[in-house]
N, C-alpha and C positions, 0 to 999 in steps of 0.2 A: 503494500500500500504506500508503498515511499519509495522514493531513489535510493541508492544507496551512498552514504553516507552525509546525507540531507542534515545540514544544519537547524536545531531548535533555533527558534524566534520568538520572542514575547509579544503579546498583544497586548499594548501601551493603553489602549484604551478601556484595561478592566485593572489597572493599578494594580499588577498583578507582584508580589514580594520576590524579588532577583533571587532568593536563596530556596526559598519555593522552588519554583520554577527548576533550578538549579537543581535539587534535589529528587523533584519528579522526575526530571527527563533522564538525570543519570538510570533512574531506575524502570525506563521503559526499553526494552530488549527488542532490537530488529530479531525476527526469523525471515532468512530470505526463501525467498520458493516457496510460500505456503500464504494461502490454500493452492495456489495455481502457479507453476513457473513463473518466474519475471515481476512477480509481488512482492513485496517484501512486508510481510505482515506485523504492526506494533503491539508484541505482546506486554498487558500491562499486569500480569501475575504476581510479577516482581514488586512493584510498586503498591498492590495490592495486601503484601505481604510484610511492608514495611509499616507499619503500624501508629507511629507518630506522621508518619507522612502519609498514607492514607488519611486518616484522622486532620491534617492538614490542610489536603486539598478538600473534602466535605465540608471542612469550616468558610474556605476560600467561594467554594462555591456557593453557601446558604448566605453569607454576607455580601455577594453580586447578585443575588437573587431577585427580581422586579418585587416588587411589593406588594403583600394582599394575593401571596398563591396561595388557592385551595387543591388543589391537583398536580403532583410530579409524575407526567407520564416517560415509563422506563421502556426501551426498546430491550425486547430478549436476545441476548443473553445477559452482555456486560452491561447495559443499562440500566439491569435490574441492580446490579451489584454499586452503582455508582447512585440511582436516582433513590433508591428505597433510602439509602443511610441522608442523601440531604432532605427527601421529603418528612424526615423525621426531626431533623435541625431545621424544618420552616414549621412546622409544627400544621403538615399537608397529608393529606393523605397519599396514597400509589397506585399509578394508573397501571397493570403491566398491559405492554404492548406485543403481544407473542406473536410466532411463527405460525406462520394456517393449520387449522387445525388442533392446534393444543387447549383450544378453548371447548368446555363442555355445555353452553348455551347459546342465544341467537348472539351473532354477533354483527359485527359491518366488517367488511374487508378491505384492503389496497394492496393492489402491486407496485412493482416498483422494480427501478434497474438498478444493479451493484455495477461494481467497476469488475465483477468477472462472470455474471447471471445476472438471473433474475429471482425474484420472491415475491411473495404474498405475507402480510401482516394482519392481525386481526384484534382487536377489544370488543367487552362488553359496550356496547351503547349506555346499558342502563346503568353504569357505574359512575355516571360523567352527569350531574347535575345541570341544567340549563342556564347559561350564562358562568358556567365555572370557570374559573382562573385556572389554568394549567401552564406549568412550566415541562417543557419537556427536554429530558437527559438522556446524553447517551457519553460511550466514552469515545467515540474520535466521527468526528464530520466529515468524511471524504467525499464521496459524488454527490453528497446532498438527498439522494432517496430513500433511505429510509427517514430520514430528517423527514423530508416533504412529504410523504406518506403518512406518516402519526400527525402530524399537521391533517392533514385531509382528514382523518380518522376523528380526531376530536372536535375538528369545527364542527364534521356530519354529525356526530353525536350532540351539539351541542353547545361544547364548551368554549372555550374565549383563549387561545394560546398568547400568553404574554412575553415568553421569552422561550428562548431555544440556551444550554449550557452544555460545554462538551469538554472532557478532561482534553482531549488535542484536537488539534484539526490539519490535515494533508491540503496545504493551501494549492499545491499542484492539480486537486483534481478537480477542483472549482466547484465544490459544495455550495459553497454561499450564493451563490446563483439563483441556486431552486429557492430560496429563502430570502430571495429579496427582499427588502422593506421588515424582515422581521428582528427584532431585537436579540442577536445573536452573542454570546458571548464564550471564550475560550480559555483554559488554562496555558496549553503549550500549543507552538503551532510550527508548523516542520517543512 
């Protein structure tokens, strides 16, 4: 999902702490070749695993948080791991956003393109109160579709997306795109 040996970058516009930053990114691990030759995927295990720094960036992120969220929707997998712990430092409840089919009542759907397929997404509708605040998390922004898909998913449901939060984002593959005009903000950006 990156070049290789792509320099971290700070996004100046979320006052984000240099030793932060500093600390995450040592602890995000390229694997090259995976899921598909020519990727090189950001595994964030490692950093997940560091427990003051973990602990770190969910403080980082509930404190750039818009204001007046009722809803942190988590994209599955690593979303859930990143959006559950700040929707609980905003004092929100958790939207999860699964994979087709892991859901056991009606639900709404979206597809959407990756940077090496494709997918289908899915939520309860009736989990998403009318007019809710949702902040939606995931941990890295690359082509923007799954971003822009849980966006589609919670407006049809109802709810009111305030802001998008993402532990990195792969500025090379122009995520932000799909997400124009929405209030987008980043940890690391690569």
């Amino acid at each position: 999902m990156t070049a290789a040996g792509s320099e971290v970058l700070t996004d100046v516009t979320a006052e984000i702490p240099a030793d932060l930053v500093d600390r995450a990114s040592r602890l995000v691990a390229d694997v090259p070749d995976h899921p598909v030759p020519g990727v090189t995927f950001k595994d964030i295990t490692p950093l997940l695993a560091d427990g003051p720094t973990f602990a770190d960036v969910v403080a980082h992120l509930v404190e750039h948080a818009p204001a007046g969220v009722d809803l942190v929707a988590g994209m599955e997998a690593r979303g859930f791991v990143v959006g559950a712990p700040v929707a609980v430092g905003l004092g929100a409840g958790f939207l999860p956003v699964r994979k087709q089919g892991k859901l056991p009542r009606q639900v709404l759907a979206e597809s959407y393109d990756l940077e090496y397929g494709s997918a289908v997404i899915e939520m309860h509708p009736d989990t998403v109160p009318a007019g809710a605040r949702v902040l939606v998390v995931d941990d890295v922004l690359a082509t923007g579709g799954t971003a822009a898909a849980t966006v589609r998913l919670v407006e049809a449901a109802g709810g009111v997306v305030v802001g998008l939060s993402f532990l990195m984002e792969l500025t090379f593959l122009g995520g932000r795109a799909q997400l124009e005009g929405r209030d987008v903000r980043t940890l690391l950006t690569y």
